[in-house]
LOPA-923343 format. One record per residue: x, y, z of N, C-alpha, C, O, CB in turn. Coordinates in steps of 0.02 Angstrom, whole numbers, plus 50000, padded with zeros to 5 digits. Each point is the difference from the previous one (the first is absolute). Glycine has a CB too. Layout:
LOPA-923343
XYZXYZXYZXYZXYZ
...
END
This chain:
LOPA-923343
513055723455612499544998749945500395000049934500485003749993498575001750071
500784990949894500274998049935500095007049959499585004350015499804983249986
501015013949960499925005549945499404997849957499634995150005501685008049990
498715001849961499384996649933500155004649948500035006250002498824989650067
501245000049883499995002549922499344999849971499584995750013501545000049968
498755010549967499394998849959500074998549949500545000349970499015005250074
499924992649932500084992349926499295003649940499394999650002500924983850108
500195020049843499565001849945500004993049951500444998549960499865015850048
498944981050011499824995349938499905005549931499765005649996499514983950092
500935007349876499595000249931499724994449960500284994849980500375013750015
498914993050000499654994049959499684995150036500314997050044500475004149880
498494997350062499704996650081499484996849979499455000950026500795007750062
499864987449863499904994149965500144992050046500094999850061500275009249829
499644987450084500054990750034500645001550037499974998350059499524991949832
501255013250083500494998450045500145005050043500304999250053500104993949875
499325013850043499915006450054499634999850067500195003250049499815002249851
499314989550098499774999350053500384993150040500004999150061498905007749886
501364989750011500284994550055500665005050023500334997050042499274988749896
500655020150049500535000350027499615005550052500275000950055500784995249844
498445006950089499765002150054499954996850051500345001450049499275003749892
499874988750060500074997750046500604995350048499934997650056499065005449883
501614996950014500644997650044500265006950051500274998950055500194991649832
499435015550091500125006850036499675000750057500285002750048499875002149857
498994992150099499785001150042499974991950057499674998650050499805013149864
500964985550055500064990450038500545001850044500054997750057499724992049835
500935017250066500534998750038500175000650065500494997150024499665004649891
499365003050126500084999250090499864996050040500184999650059499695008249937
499694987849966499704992750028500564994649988500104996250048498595006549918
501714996249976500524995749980500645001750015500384995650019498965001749904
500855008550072500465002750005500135005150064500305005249988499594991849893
499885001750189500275005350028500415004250018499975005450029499594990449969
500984999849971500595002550063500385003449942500615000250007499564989250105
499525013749822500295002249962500175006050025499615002650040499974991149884
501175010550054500105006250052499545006149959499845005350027501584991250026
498445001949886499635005549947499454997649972500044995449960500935009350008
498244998950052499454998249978499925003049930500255005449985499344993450132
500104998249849499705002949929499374999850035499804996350045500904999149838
498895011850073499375000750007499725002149922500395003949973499754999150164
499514996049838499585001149932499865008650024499685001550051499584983749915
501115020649978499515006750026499715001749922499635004849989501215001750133
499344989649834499735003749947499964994549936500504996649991500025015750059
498984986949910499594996049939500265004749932499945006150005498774989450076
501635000749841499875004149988499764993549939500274994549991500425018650074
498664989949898499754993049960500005002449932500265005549992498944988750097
500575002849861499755002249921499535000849989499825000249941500734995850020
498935005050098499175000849984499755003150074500254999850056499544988249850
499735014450074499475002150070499724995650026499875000750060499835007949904
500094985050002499544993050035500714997650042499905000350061499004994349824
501795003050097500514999550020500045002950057499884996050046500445002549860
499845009250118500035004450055499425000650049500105001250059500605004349866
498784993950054499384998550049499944992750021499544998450038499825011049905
501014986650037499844993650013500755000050091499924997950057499524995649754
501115009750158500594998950047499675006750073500165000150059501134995749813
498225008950087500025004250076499514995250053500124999250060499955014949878
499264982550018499704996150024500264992050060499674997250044499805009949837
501164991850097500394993750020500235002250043499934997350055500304997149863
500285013350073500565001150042499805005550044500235000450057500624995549860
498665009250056499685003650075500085006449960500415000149954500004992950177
499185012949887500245006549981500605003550011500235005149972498814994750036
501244995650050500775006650038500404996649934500585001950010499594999550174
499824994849757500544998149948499615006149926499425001049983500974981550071
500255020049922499965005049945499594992949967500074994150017501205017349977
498264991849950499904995449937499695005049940499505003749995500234984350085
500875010249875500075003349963500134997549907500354995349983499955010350147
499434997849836500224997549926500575003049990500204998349944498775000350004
501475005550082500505005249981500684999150009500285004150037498915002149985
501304987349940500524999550058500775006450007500594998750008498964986349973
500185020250012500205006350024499885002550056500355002750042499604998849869
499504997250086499595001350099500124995950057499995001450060499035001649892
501144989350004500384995850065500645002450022500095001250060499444989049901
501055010849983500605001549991500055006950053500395002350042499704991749823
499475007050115499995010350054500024997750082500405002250041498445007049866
500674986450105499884997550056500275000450065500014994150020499715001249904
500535009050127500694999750032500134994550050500504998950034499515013049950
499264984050011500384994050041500034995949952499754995150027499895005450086
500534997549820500154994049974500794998849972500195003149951498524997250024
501604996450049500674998750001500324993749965500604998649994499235007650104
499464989649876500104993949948499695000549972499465001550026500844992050009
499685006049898499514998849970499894990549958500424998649958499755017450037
499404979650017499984994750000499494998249920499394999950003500895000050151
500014999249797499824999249938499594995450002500144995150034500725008649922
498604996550012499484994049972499624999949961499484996749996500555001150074
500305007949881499575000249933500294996949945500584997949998498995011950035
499974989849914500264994349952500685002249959500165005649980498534990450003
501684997250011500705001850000500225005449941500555002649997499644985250055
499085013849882500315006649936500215006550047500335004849981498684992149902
500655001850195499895008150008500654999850064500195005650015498134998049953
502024990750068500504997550021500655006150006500245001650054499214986449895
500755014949992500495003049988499995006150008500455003350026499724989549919
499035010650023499895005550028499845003450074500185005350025499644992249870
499804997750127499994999050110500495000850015500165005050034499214986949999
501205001949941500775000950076500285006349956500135004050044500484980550014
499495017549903500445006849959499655006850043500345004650024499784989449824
499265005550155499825005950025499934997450098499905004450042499345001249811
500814989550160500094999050084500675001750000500135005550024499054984550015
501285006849939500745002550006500165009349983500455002950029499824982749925
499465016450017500235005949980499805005250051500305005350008499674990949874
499305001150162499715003150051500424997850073499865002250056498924998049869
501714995550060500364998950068499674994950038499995000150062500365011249943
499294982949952499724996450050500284992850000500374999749951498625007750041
501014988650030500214992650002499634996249965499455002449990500944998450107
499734992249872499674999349949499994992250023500484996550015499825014149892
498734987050089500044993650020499654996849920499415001949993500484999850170
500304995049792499744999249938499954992749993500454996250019500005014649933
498704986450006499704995350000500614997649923500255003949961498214999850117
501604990049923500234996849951499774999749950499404999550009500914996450049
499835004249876500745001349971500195006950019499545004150005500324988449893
500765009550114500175007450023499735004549936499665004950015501524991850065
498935002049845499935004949946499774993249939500104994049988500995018350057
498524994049930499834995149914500554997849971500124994349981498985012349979
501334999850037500744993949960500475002250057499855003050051500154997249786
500714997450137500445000150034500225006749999500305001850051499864987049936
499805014649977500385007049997499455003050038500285003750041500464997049839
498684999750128499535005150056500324996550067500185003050051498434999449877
501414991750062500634996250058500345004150044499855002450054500464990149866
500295007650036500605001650015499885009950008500285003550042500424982949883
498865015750028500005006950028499645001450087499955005450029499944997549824
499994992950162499505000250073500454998250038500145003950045498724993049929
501504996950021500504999850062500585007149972500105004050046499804979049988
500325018149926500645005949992499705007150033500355004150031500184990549841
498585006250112499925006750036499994999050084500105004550042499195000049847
500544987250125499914999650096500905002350001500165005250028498664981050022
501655010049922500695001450001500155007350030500125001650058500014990449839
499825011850047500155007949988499625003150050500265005050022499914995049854
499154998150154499825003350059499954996450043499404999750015500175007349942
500784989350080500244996350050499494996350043500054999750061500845008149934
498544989149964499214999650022500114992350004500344996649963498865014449971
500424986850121499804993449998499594995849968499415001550008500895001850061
499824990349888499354997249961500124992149994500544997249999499255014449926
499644985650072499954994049999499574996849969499545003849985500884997850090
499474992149905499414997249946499714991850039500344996050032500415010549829
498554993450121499794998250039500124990949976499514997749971499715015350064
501134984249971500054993449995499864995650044500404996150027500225007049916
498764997550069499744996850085499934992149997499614997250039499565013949993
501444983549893499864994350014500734999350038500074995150036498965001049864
501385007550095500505001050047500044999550059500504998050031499625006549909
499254997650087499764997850070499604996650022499655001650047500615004949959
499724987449960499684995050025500544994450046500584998349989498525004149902
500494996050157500734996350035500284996149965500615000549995499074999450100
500004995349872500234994949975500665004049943500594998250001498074993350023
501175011749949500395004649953500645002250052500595000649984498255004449935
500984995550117500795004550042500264992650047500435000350044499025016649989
500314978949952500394996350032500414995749942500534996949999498655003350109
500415001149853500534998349936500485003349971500374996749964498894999150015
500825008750026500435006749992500674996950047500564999949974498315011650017
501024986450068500374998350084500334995049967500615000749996498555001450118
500544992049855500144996849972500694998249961500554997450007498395005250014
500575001149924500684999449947500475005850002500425001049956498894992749962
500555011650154500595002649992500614994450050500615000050006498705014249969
500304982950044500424993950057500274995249940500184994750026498895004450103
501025000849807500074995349977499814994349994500394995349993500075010350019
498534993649989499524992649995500164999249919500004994249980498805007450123
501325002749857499754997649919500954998449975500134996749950498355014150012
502014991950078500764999549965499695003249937499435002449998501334985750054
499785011349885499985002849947499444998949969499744994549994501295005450005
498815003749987499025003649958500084995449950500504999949965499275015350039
499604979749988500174995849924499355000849953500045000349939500754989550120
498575010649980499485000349955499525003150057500104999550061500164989849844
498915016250045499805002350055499394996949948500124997249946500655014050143
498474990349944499365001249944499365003950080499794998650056500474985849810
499705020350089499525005550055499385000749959500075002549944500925005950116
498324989449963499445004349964499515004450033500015001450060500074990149874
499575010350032499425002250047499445003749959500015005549972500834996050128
498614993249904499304998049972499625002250039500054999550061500174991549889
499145013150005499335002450024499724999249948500264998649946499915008750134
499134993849934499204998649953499815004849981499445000049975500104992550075
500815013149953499495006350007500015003349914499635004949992500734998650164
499914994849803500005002049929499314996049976499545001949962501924999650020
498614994250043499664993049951499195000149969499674996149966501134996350120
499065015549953499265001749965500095006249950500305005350011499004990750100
500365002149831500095001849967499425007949976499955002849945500744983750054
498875015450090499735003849976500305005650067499685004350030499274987949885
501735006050091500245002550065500045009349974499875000149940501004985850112
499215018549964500115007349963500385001250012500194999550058499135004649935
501144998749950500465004049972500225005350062499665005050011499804993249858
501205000050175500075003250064500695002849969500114999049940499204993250167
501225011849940500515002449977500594990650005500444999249959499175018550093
500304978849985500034993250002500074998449925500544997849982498775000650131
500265002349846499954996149923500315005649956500314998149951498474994050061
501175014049999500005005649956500925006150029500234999950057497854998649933
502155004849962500445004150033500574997950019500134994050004499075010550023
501265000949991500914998450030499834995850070499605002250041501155011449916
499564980950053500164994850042499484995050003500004996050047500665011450014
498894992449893499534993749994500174994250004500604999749985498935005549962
500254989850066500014992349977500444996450059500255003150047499704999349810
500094991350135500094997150054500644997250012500184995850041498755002949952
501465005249953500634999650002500305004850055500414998550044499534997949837
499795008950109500135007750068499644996750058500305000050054499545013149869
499774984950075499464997550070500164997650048500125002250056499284995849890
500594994850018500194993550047500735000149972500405001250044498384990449970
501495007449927500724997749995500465005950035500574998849979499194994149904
500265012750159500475003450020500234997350046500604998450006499065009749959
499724990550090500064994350059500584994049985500574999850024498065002149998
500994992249922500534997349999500705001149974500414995450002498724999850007
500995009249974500615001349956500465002050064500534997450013498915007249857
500125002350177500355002850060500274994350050500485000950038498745009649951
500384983150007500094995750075500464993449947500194995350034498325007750075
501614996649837500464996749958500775005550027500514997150018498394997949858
501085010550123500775001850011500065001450090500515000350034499665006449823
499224994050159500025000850068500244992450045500415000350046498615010149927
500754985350014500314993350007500554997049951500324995450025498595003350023
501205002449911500444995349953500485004549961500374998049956498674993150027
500915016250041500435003249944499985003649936499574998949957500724993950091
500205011649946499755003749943499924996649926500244994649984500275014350084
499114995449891499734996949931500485001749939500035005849978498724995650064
501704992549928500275002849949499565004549926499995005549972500814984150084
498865002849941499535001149916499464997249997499834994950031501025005049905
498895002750029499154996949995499784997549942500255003449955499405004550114
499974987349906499624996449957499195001750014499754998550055501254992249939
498755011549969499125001550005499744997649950500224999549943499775010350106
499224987549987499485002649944499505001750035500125000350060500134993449850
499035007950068499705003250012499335001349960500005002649945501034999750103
498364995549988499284999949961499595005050008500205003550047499794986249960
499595012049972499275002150004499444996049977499815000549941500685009150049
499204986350054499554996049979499225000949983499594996649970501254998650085
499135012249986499295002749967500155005849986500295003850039498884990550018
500715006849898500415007349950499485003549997499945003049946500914992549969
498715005650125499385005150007499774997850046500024994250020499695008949884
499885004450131499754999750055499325008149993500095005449971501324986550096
497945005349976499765004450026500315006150012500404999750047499104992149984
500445015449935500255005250033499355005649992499454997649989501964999049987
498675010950030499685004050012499194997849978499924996449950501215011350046
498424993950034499264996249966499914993849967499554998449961500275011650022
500764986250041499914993549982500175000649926499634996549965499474999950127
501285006549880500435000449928500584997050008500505001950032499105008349932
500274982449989500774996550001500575002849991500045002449943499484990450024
501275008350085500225002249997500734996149983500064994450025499005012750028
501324994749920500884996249983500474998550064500335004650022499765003149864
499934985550146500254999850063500874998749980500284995249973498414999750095
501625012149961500835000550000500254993450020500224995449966499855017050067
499854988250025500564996550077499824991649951499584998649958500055010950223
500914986549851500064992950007499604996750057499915002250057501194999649895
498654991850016499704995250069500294995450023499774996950048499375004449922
501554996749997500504995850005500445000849998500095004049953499524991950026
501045002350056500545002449981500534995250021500114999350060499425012049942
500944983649935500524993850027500615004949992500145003549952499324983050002
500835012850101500645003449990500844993550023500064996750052498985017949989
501374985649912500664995950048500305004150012499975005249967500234985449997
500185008650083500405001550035500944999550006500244994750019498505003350010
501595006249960500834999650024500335001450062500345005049991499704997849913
500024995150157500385002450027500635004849987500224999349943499214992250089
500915013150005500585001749975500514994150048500614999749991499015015049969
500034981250089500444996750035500114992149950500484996350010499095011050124
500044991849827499894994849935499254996749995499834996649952501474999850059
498235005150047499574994950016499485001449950499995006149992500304992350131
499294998849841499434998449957499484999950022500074996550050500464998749901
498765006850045499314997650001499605004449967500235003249953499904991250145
499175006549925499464999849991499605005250032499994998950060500284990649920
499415015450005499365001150016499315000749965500065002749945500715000850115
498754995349952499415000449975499415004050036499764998050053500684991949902
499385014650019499555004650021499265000549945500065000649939501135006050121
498054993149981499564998749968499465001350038499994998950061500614994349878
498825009650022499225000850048499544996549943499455002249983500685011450096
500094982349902499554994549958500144992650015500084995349961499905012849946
500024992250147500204993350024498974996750041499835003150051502115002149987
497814992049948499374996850029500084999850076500595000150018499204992549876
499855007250145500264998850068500485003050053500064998150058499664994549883
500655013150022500565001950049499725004850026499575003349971501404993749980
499295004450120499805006750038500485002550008500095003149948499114994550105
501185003349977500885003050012500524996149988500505002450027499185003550056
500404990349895500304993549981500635002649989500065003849952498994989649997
501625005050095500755000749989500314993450010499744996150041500295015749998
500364987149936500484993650007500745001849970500115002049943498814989250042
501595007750069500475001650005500384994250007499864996550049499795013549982
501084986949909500194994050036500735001749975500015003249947498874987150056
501705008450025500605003049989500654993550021500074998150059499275015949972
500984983949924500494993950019500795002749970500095003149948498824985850038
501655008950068500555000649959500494992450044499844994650023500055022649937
500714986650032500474995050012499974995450071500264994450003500405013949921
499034994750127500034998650063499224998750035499944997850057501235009349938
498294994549963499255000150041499615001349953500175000449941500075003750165
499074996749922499565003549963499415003950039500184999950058500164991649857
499085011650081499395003050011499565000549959500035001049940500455003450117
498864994649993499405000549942499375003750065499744996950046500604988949843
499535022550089499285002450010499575000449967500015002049942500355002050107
499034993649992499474999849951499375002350061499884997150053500694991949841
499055017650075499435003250049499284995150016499575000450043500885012049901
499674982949999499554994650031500184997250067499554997750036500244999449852
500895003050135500254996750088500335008550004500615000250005499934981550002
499145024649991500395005550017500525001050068500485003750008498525000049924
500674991350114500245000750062500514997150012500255001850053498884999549976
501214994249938500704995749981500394999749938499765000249944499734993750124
501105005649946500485000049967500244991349988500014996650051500235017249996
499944982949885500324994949992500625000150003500195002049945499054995550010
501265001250082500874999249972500304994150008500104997750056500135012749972
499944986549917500664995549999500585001350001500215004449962499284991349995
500925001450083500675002650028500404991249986499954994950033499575017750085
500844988849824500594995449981499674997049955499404999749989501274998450108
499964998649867499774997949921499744993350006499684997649953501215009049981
499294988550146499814994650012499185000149998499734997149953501415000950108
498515004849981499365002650034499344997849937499815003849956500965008450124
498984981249932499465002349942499365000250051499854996950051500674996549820
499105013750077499205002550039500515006050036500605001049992498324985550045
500725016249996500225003950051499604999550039499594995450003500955010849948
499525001650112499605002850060499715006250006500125005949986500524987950057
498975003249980499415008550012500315003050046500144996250047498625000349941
501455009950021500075005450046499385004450020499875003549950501244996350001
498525001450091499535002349998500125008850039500285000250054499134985449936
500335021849973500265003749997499325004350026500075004850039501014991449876
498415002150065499325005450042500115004749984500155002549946499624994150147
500135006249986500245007949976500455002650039499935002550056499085000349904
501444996550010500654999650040500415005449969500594998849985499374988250043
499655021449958500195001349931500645005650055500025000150061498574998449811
501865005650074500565005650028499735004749966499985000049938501134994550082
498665010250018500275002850060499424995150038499534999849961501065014450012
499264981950087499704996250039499295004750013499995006150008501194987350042
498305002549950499435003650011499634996450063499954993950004499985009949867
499815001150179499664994650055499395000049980499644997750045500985004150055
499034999849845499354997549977500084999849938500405003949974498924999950105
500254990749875499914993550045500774995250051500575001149981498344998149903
501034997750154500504997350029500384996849957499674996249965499795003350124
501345000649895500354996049986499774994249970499954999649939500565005550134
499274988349983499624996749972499524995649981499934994050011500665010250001
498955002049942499274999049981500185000649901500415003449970498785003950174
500364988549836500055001149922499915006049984499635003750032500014986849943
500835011949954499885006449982500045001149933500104995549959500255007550139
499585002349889499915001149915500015008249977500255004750032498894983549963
500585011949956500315005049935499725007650033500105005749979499734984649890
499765007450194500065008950024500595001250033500395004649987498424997250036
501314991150053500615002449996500685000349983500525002350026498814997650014
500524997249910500755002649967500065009249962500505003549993499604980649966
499195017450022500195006849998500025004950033500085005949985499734991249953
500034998450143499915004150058500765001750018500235005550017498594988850026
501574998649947500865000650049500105003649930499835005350024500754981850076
499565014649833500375004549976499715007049991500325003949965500194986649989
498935011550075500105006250026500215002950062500055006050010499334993349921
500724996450109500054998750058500925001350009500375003250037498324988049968
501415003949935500955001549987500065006749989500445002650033499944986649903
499285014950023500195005049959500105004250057500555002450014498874995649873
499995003050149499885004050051500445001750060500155005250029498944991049930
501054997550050500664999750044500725002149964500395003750030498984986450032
500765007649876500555001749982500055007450006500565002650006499504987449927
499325014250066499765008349983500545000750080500585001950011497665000649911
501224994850119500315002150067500804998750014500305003750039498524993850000
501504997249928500654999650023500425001749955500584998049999499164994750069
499965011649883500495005049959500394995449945500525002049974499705006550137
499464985049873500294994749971499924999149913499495002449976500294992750150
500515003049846499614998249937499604993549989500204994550019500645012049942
498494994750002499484994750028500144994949948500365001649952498655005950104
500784987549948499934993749949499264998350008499675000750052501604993949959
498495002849927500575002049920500145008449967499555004250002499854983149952
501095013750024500065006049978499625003449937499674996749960501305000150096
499125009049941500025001749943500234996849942499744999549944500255007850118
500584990349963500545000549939499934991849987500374997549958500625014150079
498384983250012499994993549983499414999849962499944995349961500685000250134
498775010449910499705001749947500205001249943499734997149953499845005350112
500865001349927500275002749914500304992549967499994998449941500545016750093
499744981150023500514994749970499384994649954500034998649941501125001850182
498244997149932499544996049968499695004449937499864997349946499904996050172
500165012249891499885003549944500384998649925499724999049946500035008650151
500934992749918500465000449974499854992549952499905000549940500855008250159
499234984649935499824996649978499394994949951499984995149963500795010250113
498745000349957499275001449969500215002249925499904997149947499405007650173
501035001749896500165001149916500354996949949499955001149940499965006750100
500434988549989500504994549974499454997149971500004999949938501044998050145
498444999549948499654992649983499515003749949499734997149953500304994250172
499895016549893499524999849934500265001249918499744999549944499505005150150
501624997949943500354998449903499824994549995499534998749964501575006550014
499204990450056500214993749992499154994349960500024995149962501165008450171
498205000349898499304995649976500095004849920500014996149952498915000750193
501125008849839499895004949943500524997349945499925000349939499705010950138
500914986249955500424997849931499984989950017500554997150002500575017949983
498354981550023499614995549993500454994650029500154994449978499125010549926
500954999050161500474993750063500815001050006500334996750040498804992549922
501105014650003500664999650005500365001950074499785004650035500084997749838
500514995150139500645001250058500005008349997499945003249948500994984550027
499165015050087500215007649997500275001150071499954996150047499125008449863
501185000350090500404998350053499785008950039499935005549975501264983149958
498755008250150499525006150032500585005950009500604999650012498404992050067
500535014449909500715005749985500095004350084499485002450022500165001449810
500804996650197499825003850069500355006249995499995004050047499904985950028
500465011449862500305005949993499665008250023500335005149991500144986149917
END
């Protein structure tokens, strides 16, 4: 019979319960994993919150407002972050300090220095941690990875990554920690993603060029009292390679029409690629500079670590991709491994986040990302 680790959630909100339910998908998808995760303990920011997860997940799971009482817990041995990213720093600081392993929702920290103090304390107490970059595991994504580590793109020449949603675009939407507070706006949100799968495919980031909007500068908050919305709804950022290569990303939830909307297209000396979640299930690559148009590769779910549900291949999507990277983590737990993405690939997109917000504050200039 399998071992089993216990999994202190916190925070059990939209991505707390989808990661619940990848915990409770993983014996069905994942059998032959040698180490089960089981959910033993909730810890939320409200009582409607905690009665809602004992209701979902059953009475034998702690649920609790207290995350001291999870931490006490003697079967919880991860604790799996999913509260909003201001409170980010304070979760893994006190999971790490309690000796626990640390599974943390993206961006790792509001800035880079809560960053870099989270991976240096997993360091100093020899703890395992990882951040949840689950576009990493989309097949199509890891076969692009296969890719251009095979040499499809030769030397990196130009990239442009976005990723558009609708969900700002009302203007009587309320004042959430999303609009308000440390790690707001949709620069932390959606742009970590692309920034993380920009060096995760193409390499590290020399320097950054930003800007950066707020297009409704108030919002619904407490009793419906207009409130001052922090965070950005836009965010153009360029791009430096340190290898030389140039582009683009664009990040936005004021776009009409978009639902998850990513588009990924990447060309250099030797090829090119283009994903886009409108065809999620395929990959485009051109291979040689002769080649005009390219070919569909078609990728399903074909994700690593391999899942026998759904089959290989059947179309798939954005659950499971956050199904195979907990699924990685979990296994890496068991084989004593260090998991990807790291800690320390959190602090780096971080790292660059902060770059881009000198870089929008002194009105676009070049800055160059600090990893010191």
């Amino acid at each position: 019979m399998a071992a089993e680790i216990g999994i202190g959630l916190v925070g059990y909100g939209g991505i707390g319960r989808m990661h619940a339910l990848c915990y409770q998908m993983l014996p069905l998808a994942y059998p032959n994993l040698a180490e089960r995760a089981r959910i033993v303990a909730v810890a939320t920011a409200s009582v409607a919150s905690a009665e809602r997860a004992r209701r979902e997940l059953g009475k034998h799971v702690l649920t609790t407002t207290d995350l001291g009482a999870l931490l006490a817990h003697p079967a919880v041995t991860v604790v799996d972050c999913c509260a909003p990213t201001g409170d980010h720093a304070r979760i893994a600081k006190a999971a790490l300090a309690a000796g626990k392993a640390l599974f943390c929702e993206k961006p790792l920290g509001a800035t880079p220095d809560e960053s870099a103090r989270i991976v240096e304390l997993a360091r100093v107490n020899g703890l395992t941690g990882s951040v949840n970059f689950h576009l990493r595991f989309a097949p199509a994504i890891q076969e692009a990875r296969r890719r251009v580590t095979g040499g499809l793109l030769g030397e990196v020449r130009g990239f442009h990554l976005r990723y558009y949603r609708s969900s700002n675009l009302r203007r009587d939407r309320a004042i959430t920690w999303r609009f308000s507070g440390p790690g707001s706006g949709v620069l932390a949100d959606l742009g970590s993603h692309m920034i993380d799968l920009t060096m995760h495919l193409l390499g590290p980031i020399r320097a950054v060029s930003a800007r950066t909007a707020t297009l409704i500068t108030e919002r619904p908050g407490a009793n419906g009292v207009p409130s001052p919305v922090e965070g950005d709804d836009v965010a153009w950022l360029s791009l430096e390679l340190i290898n030389g290569g140039y582009g683009t990303i664009e990040v936005s939830k004021m776009v009409p029409g978009a639902g998850d909307d990513i588009r990924i297209e990447a060309y250099g000396s030797a090829g090119a690629l283009i994903f886009d979640t409108r065809d999620p299930n395929g990959l485009e690559v051109i291979e040689g500079i002769g080649e005009i148009g390219g070919r569909r590769i078609a990728t399903l779910s074909r994700t690593m670590p391999p899942a026998t549900l759904p089959s290989p291949e059947t179309p798939g999507g954005t659950l499971q991709w956050h199904l195979a990277s907990i699924a990685s983590f979990i296994d890496a737990l068991y084989r004593g491994v260090s998991p990807e993405p790291t800690l320390t690939n959190g602090w780096l997109a971080d790292c660059v986040i902060g770059a881009a917000r000198q870089s929008a504050a002194s009105g676009g200039a070049w800055i160059g990302v600090d990893e010191d």
